[in-house]
C-alpha positions in Angstrom: -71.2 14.5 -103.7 -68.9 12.0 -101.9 -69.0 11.7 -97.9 -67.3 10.2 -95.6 -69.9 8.0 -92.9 -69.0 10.5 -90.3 -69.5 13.4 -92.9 -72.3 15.1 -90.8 -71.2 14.2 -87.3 -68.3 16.3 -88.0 -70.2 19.6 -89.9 -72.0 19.8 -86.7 -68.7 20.9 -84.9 -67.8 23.4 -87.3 -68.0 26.9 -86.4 -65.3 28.2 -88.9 -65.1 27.7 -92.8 -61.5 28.7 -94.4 -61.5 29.1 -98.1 -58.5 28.4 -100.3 -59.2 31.5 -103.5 -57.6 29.8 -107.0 -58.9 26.7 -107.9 -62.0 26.9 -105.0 -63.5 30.2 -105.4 -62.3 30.7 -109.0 -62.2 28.1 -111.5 -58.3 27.8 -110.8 -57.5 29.7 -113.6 -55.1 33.2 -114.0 -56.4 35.7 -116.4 -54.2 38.1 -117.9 -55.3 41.2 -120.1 -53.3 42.8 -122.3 -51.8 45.3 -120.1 -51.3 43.0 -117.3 -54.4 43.3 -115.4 -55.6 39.9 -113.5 -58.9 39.0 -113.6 -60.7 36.4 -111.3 -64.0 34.4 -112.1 -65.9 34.1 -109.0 -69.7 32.5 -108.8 -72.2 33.9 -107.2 -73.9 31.1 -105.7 -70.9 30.3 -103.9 -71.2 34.1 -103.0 -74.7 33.5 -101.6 -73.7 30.3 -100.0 -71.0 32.2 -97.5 -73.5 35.1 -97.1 -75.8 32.5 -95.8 -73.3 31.1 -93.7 -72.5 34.2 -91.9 -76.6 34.4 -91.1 -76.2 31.2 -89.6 -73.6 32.4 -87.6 -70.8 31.0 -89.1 -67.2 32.6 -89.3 -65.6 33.1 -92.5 -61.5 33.3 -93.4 -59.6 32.8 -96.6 -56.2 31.4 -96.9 -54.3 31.8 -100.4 -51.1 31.1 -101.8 -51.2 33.9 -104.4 -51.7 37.9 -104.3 -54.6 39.9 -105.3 -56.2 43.5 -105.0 -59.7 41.4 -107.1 -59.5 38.8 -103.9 -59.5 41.6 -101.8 -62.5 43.1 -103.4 -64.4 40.0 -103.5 -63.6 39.1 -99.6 -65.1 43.3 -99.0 -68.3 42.2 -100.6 -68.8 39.1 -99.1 -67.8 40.3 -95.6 -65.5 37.9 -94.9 -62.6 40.5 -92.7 -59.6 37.1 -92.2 -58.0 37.4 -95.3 -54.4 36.1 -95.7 -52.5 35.9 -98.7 -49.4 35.2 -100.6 -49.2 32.0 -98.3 -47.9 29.1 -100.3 -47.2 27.4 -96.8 -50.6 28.3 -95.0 -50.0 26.7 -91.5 -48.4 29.7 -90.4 -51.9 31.8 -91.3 -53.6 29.3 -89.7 -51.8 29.0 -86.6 -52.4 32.9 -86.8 -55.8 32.9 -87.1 -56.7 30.3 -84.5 -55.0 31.9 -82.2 -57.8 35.4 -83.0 -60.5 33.3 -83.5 -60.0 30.6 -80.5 -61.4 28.5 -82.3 -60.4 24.2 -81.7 -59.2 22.5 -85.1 -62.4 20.2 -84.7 -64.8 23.4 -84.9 -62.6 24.5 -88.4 -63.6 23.3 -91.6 -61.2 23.8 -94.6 -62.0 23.6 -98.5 -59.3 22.8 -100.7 -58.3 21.7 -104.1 -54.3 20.7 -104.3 -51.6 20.0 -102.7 -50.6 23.6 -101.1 -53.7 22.7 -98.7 -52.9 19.2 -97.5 -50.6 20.3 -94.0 -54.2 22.7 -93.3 -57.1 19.9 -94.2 -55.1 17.8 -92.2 -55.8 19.6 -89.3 -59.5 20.5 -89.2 -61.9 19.0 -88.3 -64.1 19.1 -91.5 -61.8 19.2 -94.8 -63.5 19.4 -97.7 -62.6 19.0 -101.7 -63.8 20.9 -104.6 -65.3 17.8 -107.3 -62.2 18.5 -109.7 -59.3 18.6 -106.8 -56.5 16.6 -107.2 -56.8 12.5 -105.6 -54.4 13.4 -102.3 -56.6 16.5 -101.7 -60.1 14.6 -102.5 -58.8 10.9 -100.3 -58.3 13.2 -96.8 -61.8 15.2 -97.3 -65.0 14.4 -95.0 -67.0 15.8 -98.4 -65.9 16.0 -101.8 -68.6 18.2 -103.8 -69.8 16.8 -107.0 -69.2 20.6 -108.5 -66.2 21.7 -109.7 -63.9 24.8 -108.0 -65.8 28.5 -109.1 -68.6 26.8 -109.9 -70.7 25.9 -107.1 -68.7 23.7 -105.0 -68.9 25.7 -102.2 -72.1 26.8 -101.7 -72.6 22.5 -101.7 -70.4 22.2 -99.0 -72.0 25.2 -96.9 -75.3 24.4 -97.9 -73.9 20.5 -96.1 -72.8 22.2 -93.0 -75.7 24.0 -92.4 -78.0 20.9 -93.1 -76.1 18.8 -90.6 -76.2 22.0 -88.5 -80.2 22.3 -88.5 -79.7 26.2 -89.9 -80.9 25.3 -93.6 -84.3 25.7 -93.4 -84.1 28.9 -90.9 -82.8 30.5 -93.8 -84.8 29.0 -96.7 -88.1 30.5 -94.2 -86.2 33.7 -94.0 -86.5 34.3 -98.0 -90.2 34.5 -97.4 -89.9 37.8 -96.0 -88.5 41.0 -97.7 -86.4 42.1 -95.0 -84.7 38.9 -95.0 -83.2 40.1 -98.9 -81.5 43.4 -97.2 -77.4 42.7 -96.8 -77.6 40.2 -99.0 -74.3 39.4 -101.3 -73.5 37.0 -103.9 
């Protein structure tokens, strides 16, 4: 993992994490049956890692570029209810959902892998890189995770907010208890 000095000093702030889909929460790749269908690889420790957010208290949103009933699915399971796609330019959705959330750009983070999400990560308060985004994308993050997009590099960078957050070990106690495993998604 790669931060920035003033990495945690600005994870503290954040109250909001917006999730670009291909390349982030899937390995970046597009899938195609042989009728057609799409499919989309997502991990479930990245799963766990926004379910864990939203205990903490953190707000969830996704911003995409692309279209897909799978994204939609996913976003059902993980709870996360801001979902806006087919956004190639995303500061429209993000001027959009701002404006419902109230939240301040330095209370946003943003996690990114190409060029689509430099106007947005440019912006927050706390952008973030996947570990295999592009240079542009990786030089304008306050964390670049050592873990590749779909595979982990987002439960890295929430597991990082809620560190610098003081949340993180609130919810490793809360695994102790079997209650604590109900509404659980990964």
């Amino acid at each position: 993992m790669e931060l920035r000095t003033d990495a945690s000093e600005r994870a503290k702030k954040v109250r909001l994490i917006i999730f670009d889909v291909d390349g982030v929460l899937t390995d970046g790749g597009i899938y195609i049956g042989a009728e057609g269908e799409l499919f989309k690889p997502f991990f479930c420790r990245d799963g766990l890692g926004i379910t864990l957010a939203h205990r903490a208290g953190l707000k969830t949103a996704i911003i995409t570029g692309r279209e897909s009933k799978q994204l939609l699915y996913r976003a059902k399971e993980l709870r996360i209810t801001e979902v806006f796609q087919g956004n190639l330019d995303k500061r429209e959705a993000y001027k959009e959902l701002k404006a419902r959330t109230g939240f301040a750009d330095e209370e946003i983070a943003y996690i990114g892998d190409d060029l689509v999400d430099l106007p947005i990560m440019g912006q927050v308060g706390f952008p973030a890189a996947v570990g295999d985004g592009v240079q542009e994308v990786r030089e304008i993050s306050a964390i670049v995770s050592a873990y590749p997009g779909g595979r982990g590099a987002v439960r890295e960078i929430i597991e990082f907010i809620l560190k610098a957050q003081g949340k993180w070990q609130m919810l490793l106690e809360g695994f102790k208890a079997p209650e604590h495993m109900d509404g659980l998604a990964q």
